[in-house]
N, C-alpha and C positions, 0 to 999 in steps of 0.2 A: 286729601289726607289730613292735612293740619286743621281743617273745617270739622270733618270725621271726628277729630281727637275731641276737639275744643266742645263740640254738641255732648260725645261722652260722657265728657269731664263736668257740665254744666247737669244732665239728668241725672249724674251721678249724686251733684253735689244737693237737688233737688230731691232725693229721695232721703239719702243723709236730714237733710232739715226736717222734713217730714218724722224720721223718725225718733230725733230729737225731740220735737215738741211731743211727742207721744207718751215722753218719759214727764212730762207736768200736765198733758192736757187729751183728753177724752178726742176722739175721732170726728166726733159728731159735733164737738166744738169747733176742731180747725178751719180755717178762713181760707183763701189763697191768700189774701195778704200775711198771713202767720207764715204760711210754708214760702213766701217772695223774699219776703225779710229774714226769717230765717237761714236762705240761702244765697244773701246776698244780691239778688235778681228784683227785676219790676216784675209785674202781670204777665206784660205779653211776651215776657221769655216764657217764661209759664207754661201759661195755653199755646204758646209756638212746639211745646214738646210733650203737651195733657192736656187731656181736654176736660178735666177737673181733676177736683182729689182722687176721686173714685178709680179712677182709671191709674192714677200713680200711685195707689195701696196696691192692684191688684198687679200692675208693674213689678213692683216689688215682690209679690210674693210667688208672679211667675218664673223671677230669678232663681227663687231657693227651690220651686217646684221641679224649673228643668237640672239644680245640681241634683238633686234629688232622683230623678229620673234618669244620671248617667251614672250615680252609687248604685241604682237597680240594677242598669247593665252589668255594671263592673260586678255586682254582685252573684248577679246569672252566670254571667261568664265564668265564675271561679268557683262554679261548683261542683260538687266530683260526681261521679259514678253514680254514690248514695243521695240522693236529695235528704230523704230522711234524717240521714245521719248529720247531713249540717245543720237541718233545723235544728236536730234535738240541741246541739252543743250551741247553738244560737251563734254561727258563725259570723251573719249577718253583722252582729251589732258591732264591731269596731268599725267599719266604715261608715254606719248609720250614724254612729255616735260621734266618728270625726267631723263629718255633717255638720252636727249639732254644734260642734263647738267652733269650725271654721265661721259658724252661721250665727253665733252664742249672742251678738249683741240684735242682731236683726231679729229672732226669733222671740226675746226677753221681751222687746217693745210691741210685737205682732198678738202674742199670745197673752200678754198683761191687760190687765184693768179696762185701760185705754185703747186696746187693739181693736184688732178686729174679731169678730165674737164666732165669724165663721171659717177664718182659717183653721183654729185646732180641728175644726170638723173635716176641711181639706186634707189637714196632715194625717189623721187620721185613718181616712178613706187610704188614700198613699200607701201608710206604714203597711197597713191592710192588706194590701194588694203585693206587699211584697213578700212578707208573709205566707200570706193563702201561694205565691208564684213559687218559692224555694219549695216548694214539697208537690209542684203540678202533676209531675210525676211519678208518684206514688198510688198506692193502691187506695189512699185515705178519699174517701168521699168527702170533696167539697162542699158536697150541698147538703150533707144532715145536719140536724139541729148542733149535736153536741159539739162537731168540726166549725160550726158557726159561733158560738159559745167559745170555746176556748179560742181562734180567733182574735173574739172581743178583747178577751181577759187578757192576752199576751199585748194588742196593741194600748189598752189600756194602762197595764204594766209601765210601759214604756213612755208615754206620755206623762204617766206618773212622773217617771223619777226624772224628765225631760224637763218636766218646770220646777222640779226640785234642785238639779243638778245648775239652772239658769239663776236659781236664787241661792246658791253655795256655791260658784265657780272657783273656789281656791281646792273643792275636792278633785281630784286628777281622774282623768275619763279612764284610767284603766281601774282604778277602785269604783266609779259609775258601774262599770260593766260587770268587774267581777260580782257585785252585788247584783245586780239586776237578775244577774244569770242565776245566782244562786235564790232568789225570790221566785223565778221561773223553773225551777230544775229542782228545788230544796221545799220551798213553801215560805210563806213569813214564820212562822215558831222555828222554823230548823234553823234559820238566817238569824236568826237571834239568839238560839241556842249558841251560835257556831261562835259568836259575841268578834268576830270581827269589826274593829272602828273603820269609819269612811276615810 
């Protein structure tokens, strides 16, 4: 148990460094000796728990993928009778967006400059899929063009304001949403008309 804890506590602190240097230095730059020293460890603790970088970027973003994956549950699970009717009001997004901010520093250095260039694409796919899931049961055909289209446009929406919201975190995730919502339900001119500040 105490071997259990202490191996945790060292990949934990292994992935931390990593995503520290992210925040001054390009991916494709990093060393194992940048992420050894950064976490206070030699090499072969290292490779004792990675078998390079590679493999502890995408460590890291299988963590955020499976909370990810138990917000879908919890999402599915809570939804009523109408699937419809919780899309339209985009019930989803308080829990996606608590996500976001439980996750706010891991995600800043993942999706930044320095990340990795193919996670937004993962998350993406994801938000996607939970999306296109909340309305399975409905009469809306998945597979035309314009249900694929719109879609787009709403996970795109969201990623929008997801790297906006990562690079303003003093605005409060309940003004995130109520805007996002009213971007997705109003249009941008109405949401500006409506002249609510963040």
């Amino acid at each position: 148990m105490v071997y259990e804890k202490k191996s945790t506590e060292t990949k934990n602190a292994i992935k931390m460094a990593l995503l520290s240097i992210l925040e001054e230095k390009p991916f494709s730059s990093i060393s194992i000796n940048d992420i050894a020293t950064a976490a206070h460890i030699n090499r072969g603790t290292f490779y004792y728990h990675y078998a390079d970088k590679f493999e502890l970027i995408e460590n890291i973003e299988n963590d955020f993928f499976n909370e990810l994956n138990n917000v879908h549950d919890a999402i599915l699970a809570k939804s009523s009778a109408n699937p419809l009717k919780d899309f339209e009001s985009y019930r989803f997004l308080p829990d996606f967006f608590g996500l976001v901010e439980n996750n706010s520093y891991v995600l800043k250095q993942l999706l930044g400059a320095n990340g990795d260039p193919m996670f937004e694409r993962h998350i993406r796919n994801n938000l996607k899929n939970i999306i296109s899931e909340s309305i399975e049961t409905t009469d809306i055909s998945k597979h035309s063009q314009q249900t694929t289209l719109v879609f787009d446009f709403i996970t795109s929406a969201c990623l929008t304001v997801i790297n906006f919201w990562l690079e303003h975190p003093e605005i409060s995730k309940e003004s995130i949403i109520t805007t996002l919502t009213m971007l997705l339900t109003q249009g941008p001119v109405n949401t500006l008309l409506d002249n609510n500040e963040l």
